[in-house]
N, C-alpha and C positions, 0 to 999 in steps of 0.2 A: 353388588352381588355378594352372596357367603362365602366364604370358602370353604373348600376341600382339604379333610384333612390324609393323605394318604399315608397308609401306615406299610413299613419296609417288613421283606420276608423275616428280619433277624428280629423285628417288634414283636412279630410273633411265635419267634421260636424262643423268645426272655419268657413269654407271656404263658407260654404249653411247657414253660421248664418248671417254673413256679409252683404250677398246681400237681398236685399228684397224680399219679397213671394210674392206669384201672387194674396193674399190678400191685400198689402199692394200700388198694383198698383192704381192711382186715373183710375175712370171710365169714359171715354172718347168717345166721339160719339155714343152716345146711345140717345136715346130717352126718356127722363123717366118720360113727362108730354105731356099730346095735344096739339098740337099745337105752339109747339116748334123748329121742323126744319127748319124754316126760318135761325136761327141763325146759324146752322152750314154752313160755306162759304165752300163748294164742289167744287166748278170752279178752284182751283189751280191744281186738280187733271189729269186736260184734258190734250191731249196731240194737241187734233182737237178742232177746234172751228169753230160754224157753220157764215156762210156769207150773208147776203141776198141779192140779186139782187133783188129792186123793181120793175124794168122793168117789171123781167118774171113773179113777183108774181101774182096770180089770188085772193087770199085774202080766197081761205077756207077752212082754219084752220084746215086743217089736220094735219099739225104738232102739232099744238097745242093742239090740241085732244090726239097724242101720244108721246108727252113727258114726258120721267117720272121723268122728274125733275119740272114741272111745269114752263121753264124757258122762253116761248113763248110769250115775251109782246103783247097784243093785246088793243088796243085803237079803239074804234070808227066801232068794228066788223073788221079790218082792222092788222095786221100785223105789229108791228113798229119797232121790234128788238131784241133782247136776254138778257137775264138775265145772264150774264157769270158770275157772282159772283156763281151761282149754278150751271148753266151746266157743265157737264160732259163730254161733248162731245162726247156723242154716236153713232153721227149720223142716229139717227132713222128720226129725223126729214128730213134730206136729202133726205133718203130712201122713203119717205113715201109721198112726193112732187109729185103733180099728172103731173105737167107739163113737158114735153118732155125736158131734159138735164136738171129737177133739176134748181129748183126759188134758193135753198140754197145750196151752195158747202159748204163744209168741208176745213179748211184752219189749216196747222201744225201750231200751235202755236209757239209764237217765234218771 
């Protein structure tokens, strides 16, 4: 037959001493002043990324209005591009595109 191997209360208190406590983790993606989430780069996260056809675009700004990454360049009342260092890629802005087949496709990253 195998043996068993039993491990003692004190194996495990070497072994929960070793690793670090969940106080000891640095704090990470948090917010902890105003106006500071510019700096967190969010856009590696996406797996979609939004496209814009200027052609179909009409220019208003309803994505811009619901994105909630703020990632909606606008220049000049006008539409210019994406901030993908932040977006997400949620596709809301896609969704949210008044014009018949979508100004913005959604494209897999990659």
């Amino acid at each position: 037959m195998g043996s068993v191997e039993v491990k003692k209360k004190s194996d495990k208190k070497k072994s929960a001493q070793a690793q670090p406590g969940w106080k000891d983790i640095p704090i990470g993606g948090m917010i902890l002043e105003a106006g500071n989430a510019f700096e967190y780069k969010t856009g590696g996260w996406r797996t979609f990324r939004p496209v814009l056809d200027k052609a179909k675009c009409i220019n208003c700004l309803t994505c811009w209005f619901y994105c909630p990454d703020a990632s909606i360049n606008v220049e000049d009342g006008k539409l210019t591009g994406f901030d993908l260092e932040h977006c997400k890629g949620c596709g809301i802005c896609s969704k949210v595109c008044p014009v018949k087949g979508s100004a913005i496709k959604m494209e897999k990253e990659g």
